[in-house]
C-alpha beads as a LAMMPS data file, in Angstrom:
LAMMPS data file: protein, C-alpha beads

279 atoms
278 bonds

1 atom types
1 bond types

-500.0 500.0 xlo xhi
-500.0 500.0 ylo yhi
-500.0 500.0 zlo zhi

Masses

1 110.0

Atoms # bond

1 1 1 -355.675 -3.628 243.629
2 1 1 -358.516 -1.497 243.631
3 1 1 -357.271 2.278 242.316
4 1 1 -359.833 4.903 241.762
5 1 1 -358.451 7.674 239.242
6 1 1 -360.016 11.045 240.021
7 1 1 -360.235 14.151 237.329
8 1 1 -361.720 17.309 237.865
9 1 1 -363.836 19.092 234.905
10 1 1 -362.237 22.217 236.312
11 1 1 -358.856 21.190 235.356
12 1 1 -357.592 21.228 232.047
13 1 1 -354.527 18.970 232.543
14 1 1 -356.706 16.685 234.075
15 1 1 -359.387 16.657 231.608
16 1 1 -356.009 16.001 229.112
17 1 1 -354.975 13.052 231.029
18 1 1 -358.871 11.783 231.095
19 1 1 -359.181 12.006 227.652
20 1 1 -355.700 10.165 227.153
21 1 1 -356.744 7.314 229.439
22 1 1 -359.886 6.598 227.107
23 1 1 -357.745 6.755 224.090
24 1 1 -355.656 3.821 226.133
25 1 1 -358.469 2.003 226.870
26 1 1 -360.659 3.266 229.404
27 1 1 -364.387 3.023 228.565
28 1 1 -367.412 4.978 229.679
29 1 1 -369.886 2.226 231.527
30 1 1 -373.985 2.879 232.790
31 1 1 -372.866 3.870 236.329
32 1 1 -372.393 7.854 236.909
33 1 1 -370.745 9.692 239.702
34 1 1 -370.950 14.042 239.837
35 1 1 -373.280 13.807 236.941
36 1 1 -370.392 12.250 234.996
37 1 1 -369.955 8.731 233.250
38 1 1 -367.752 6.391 235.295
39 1 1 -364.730 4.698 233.018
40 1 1 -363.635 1.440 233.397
41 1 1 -360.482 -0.396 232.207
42 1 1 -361.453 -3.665 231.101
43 1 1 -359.409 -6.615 233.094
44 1 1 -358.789 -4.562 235.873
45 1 1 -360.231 -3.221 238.914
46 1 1 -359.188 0.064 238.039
47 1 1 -362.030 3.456 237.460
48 1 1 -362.375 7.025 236.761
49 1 1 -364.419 9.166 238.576
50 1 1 -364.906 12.555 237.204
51 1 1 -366.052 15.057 239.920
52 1 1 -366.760 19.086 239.071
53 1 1 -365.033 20.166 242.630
54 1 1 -361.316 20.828 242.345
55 1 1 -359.091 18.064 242.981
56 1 1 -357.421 19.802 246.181
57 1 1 -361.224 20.105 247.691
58 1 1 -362.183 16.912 246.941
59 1 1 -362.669 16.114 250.615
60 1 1 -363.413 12.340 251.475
61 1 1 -363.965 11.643 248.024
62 1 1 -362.581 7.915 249.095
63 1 1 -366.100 7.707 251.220
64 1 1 -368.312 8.757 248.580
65 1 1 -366.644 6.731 245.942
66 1 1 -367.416 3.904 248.418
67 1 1 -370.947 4.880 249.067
68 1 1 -370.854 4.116 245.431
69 1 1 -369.664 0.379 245.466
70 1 1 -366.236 1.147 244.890
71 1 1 -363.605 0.830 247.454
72 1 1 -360.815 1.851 246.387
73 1 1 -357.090 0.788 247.961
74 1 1 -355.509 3.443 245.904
75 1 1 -356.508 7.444 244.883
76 1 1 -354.670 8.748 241.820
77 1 1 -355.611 12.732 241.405
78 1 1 -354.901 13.183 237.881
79 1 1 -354.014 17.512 237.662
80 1 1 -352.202 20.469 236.682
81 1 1 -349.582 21.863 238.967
82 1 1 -348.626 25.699 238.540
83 1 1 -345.157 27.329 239.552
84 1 1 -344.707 31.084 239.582
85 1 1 -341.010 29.632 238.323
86 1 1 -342.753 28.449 234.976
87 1 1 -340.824 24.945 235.233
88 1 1 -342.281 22.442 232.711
89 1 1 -342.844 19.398 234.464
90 1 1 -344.307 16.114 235.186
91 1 1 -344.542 15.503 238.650
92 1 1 -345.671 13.326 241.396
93 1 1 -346.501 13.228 245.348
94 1 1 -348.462 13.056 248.529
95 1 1 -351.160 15.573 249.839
96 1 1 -351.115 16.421 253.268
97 1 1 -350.619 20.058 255.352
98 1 1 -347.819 20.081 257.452
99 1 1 -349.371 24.322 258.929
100 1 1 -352.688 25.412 257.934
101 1 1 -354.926 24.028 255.072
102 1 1 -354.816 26.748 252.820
103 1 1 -355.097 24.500 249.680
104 1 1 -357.609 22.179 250.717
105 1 1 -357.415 18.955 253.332
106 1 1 -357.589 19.505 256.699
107 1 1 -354.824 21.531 258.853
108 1 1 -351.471 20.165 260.315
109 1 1 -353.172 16.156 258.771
110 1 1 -351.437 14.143 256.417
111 1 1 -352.734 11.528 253.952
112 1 1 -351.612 7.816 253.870
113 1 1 -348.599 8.303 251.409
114 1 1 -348.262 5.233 248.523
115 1 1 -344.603 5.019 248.725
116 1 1 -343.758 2.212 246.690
117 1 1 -346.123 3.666 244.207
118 1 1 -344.777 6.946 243.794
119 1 1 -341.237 5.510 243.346
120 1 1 -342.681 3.543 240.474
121 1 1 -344.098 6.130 238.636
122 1 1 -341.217 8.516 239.356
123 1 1 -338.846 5.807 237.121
124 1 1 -341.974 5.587 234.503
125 1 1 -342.160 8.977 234.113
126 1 1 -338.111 8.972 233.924
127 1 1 -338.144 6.086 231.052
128 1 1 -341.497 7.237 228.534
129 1 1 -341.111 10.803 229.500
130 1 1 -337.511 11.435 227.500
131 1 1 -339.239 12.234 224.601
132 1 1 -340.641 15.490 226.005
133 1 1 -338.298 18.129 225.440
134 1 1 -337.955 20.648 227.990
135 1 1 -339.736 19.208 230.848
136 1 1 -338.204 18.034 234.163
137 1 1 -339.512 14.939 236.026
138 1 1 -339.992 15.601 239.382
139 1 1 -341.060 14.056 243.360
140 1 1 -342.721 17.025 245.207
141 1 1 -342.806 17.440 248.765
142 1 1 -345.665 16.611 250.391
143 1 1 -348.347 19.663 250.132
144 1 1 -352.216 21.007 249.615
145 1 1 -355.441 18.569 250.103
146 1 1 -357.827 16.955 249.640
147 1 1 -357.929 14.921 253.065
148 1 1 -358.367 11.069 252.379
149 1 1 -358.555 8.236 254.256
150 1 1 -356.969 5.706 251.665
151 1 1 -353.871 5.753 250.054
152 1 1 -353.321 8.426 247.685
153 1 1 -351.006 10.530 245.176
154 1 1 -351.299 13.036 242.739
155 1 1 -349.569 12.882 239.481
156 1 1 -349.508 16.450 237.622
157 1 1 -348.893 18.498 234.567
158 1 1 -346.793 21.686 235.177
159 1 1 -347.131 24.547 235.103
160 1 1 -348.954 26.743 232.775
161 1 1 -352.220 25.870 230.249
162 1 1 -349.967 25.733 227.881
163 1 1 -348.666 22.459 229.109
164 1 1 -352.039 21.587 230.732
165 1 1 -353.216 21.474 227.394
166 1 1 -350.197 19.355 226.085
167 1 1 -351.189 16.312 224.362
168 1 1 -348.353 14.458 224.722
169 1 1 -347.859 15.101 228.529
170 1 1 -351.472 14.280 228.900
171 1 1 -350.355 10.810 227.147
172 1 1 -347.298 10.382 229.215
173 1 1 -348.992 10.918 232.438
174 1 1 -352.158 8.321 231.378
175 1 1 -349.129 5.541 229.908
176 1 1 -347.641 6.182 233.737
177 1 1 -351.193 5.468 235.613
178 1 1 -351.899 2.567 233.300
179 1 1 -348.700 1.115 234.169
180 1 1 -349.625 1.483 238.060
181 1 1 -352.844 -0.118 237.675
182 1 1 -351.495 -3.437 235.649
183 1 1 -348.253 -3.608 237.606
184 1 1 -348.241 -3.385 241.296
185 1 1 -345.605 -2.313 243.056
186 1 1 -343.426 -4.193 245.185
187 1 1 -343.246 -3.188 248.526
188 1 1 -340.007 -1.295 248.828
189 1 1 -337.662 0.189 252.121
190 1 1 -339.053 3.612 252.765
191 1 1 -338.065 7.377 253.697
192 1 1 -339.370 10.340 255.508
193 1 1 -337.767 12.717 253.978
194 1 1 -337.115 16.832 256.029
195 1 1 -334.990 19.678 254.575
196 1 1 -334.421 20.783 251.034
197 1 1 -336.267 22.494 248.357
198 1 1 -339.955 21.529 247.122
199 1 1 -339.162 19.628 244.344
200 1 1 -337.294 17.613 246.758
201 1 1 -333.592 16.917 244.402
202 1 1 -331.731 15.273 247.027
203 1 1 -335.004 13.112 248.295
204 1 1 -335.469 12.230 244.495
205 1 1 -331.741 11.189 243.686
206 1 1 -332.554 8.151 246.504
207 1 1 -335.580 6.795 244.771
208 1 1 -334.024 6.707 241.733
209 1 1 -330.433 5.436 242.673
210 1 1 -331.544 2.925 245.652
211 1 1 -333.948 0.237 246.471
212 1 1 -335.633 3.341 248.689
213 1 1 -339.080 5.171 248.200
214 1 1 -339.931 8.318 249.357
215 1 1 -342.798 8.734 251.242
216 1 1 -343.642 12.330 253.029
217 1 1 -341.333 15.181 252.716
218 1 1 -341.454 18.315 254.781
219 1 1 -339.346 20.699 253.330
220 1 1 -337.332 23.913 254.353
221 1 1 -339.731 26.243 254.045
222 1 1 -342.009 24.207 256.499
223 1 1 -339.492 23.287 258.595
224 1 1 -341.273 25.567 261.533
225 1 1 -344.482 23.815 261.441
226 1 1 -342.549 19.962 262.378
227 1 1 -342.947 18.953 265.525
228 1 1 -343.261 15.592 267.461
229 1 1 -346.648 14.850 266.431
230 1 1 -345.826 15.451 262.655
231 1 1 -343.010 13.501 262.664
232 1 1 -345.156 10.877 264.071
233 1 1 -347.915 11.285 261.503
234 1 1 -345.243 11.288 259.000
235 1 1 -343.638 7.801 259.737
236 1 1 -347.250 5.979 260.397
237 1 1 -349.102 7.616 257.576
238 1 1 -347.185 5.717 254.798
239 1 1 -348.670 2.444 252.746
240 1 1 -346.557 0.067 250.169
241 1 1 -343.104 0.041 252.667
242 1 1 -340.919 -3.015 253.568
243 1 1 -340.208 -2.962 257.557
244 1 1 -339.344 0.413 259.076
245 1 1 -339.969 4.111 257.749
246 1 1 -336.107 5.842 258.101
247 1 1 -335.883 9.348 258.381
248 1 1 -333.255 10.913 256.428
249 1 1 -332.408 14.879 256.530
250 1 1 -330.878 16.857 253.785
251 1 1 -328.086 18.457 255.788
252 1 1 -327.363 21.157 253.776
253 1 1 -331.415 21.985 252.966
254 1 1 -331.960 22.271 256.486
255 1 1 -329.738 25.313 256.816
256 1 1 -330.458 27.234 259.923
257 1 1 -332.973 24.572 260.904
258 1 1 -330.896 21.854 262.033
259 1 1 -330.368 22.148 265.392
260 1 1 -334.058 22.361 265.952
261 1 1 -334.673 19.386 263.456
262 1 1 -331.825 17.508 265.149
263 1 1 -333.236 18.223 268.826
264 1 1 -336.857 16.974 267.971
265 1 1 -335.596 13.904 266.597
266 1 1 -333.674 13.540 269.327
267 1 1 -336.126 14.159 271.834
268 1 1 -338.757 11.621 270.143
269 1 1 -336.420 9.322 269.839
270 1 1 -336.009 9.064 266.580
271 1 1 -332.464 8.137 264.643
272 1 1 -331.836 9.676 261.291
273 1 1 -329.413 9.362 258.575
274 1 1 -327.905 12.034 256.006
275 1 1 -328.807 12.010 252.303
276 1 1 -325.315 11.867 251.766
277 1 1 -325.345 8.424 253.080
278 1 1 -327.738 7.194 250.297
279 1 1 -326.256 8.781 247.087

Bonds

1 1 1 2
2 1 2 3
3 1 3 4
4 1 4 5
5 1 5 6
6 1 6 7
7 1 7 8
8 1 8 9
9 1 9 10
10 1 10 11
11 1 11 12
12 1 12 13
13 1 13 14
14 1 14 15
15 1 15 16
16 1 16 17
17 1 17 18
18 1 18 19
19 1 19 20
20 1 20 21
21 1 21 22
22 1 22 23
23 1 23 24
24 1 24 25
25 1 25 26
26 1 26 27
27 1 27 28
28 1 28 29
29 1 29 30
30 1 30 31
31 1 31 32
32 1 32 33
33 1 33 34
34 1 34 35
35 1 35 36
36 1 36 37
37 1 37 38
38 1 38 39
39 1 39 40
40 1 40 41
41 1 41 42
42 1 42 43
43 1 43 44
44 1 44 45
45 1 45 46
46 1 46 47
47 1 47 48
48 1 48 49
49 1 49 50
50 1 50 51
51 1 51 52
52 1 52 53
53 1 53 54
54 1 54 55
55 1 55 56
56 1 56 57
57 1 57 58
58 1 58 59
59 1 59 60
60 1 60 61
61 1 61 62
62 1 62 63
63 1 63 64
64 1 64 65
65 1 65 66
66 1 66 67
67 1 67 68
68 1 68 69
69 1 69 70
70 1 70 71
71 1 71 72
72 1 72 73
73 1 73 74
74 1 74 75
75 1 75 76
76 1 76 77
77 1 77 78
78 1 78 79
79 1 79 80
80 1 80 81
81 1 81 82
82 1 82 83
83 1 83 84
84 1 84 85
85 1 85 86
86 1 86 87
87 1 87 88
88 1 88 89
89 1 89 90
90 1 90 91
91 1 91 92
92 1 92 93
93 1 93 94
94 1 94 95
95 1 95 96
96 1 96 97
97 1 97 98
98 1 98 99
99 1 99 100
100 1 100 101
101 1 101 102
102 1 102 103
103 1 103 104
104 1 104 105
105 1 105 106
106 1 106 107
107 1 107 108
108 1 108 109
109 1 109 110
110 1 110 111
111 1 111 112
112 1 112 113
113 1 113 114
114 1 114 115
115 1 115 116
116 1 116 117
117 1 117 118
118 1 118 119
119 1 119 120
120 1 120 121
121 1 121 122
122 1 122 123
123 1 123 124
124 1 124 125
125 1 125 126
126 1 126 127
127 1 127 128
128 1 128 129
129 1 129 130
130 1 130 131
131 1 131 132
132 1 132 133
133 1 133 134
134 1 134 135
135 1 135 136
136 1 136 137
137 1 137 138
138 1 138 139
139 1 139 140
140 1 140 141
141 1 141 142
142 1 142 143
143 1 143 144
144 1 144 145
145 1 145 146
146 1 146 147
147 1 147 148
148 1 148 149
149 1 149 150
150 1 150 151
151 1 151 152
152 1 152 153
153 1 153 154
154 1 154 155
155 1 155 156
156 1 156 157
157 1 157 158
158 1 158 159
159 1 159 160
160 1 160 161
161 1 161 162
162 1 162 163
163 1 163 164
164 1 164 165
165 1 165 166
166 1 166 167
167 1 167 168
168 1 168 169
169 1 169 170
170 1 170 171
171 1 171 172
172 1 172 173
173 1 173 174
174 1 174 175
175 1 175 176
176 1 176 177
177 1 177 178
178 1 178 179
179 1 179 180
180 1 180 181
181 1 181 182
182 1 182 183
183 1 183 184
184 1 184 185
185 1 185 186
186 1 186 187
187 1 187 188
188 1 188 189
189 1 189 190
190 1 190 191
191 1 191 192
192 1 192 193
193 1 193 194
194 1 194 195
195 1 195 196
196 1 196 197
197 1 197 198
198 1 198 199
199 1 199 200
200 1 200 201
201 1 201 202
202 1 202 203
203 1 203 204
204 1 204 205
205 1 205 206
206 1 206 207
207 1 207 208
208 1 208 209
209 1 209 210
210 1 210 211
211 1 211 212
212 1 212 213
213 1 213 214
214 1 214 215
215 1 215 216
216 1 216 217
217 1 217 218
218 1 218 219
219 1 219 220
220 1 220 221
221 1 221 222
222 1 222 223
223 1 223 224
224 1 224 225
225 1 225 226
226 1 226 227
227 1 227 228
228 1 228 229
229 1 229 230
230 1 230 231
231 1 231 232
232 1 232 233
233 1 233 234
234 1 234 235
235 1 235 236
236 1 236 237
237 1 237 238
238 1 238 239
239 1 239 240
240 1 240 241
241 1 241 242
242 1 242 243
243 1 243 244
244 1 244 245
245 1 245 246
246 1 246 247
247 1 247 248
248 1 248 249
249 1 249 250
250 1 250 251
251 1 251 252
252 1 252 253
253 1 253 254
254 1 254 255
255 1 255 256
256 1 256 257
257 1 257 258
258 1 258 259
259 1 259 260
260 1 260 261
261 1 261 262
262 1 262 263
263 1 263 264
264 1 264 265
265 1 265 266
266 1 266 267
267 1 267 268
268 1 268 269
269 1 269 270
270 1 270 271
271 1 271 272
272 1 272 273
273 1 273 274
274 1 274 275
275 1 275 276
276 1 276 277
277 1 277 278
278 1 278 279
């Protein structure tokens, strides 16, 4: 697999992770890309392209990278995340704007989400990421840009410089992209995940108890912008899944959404289960 790794010289977690990734293994080659060196993993078909737009407004960075010579199956934007809650994290998900693109990408689009892939580095992050006091893994929902064409994730450092700047998360989050790139996931049963909080608890409990990825997740507090056509994009835009995308509501996180969620389900004709009848 093909998997393009993209860091942005305006981001200092990302520039951590970069640097981490060379100290792996990655090594600077001839060809350039944003007046930066292109790094290469030897064995692999795996790069890093180092752009100086931010990651969220790297918009079809996929077709340049291809313009290139490089056709990538897989994006991994290597970042920072911030939280006015402060959380220390390590954290994974899919772009994509369920309302307006306020954050980059375009509005009310999606990106093709690599489900099996984020469920992988969810559990890597889980098993090498123990030894980092103090800091919470974590599947997001599904927020911000860029807009892509190809499969893609991001996989963050949160939330403040002084964990941007954290060595050892920097090294944790390069051990968990080298372990994408030289182990592939196995397609896995999928969800599309609506209700809950951002950091998705309930939606992350099922990838990490069940044979089950999590794909997209729309969350509470974008529970107004879901309608038919999101739901749509939601179960379609999805890579790495084995047979049918299931859509499974946290019942509780819905709150005083359900019987709109509930109605637009039904009305697509769409079935749903509970989270409660995962974990």
């Amino acid at each position: 697999m093909k998997i393009a790794v993209i860091t942005s010289t305006k981001d200092p977690a990302g520039m951590n992770i970069r640097q981490n990734l060379i100290e792996q293994g990655f090594k600077e080659g001839k060809e350039g890309f944003d007046s930066h060196k292109v790094c290469m993993l030897q064995g692999t078909e795996a790069r890093i392209y180092t752009t100086d737009t931010d990651s969220i407004h790297c918009e079809n960075i996929d077709k340049k990278i291809a313009e290139h010579g490089f056709d990538a199956d897989l994006f991994i934007f290597a970042t920072k995340h911030s939280s006015e809650a402060g959380v220390r994290s390590l954290s994974v998900h899919a772009p994509g704007n369920w309302g307006n693109a306020e954050l980059g990408g375009k509005d009310r689009q999606l990106c093709i989400a690599p489900a099996s892939c984020l469920k992988a580095a969810l559990l890597k992050l889980d098993e090498i990421g123990k030894s980092l006091n103090g800091f919470e893994m974590i599947q997001e929902c599904t927020h911000h840009g860029p807009f892509i064409e190809k499969p893609c994730m991001f996989i963050e450092i949160g939330s403040s410089a002084a964990e941007w700047s954290n060595k050892e998360a920097g090294k944790i989050i390069a051990e968990t992209i080298i372990h994408l790139i030289r182990n592939k996931p196995k397609p896995c049963k999928t969800i599309f995940g609506i209700g809950g909080l951002h950091h998705t608890p309930e939606f992350s409990k099922i990838a990490r108890r069940t044979g089950y990825s999590v794909g997209h997740v729309c969350p509470k507090y974008n529970l107004e912008n879901l309608d038919e056509g999101m739901i749509r994009q939601a179960l379609e835009r999805n890579s790495g899944n084995e047979g049918e995308i299931e859509v499974v509501l946290d019942w509780k996180g819905l709150k005083a959404g359900k019987e709109r969620v509930v109605k637009l389900l039904d009305e697509a004709g769409v079935k749903f289960k509970k989270t409660k009848d995962f974990i």
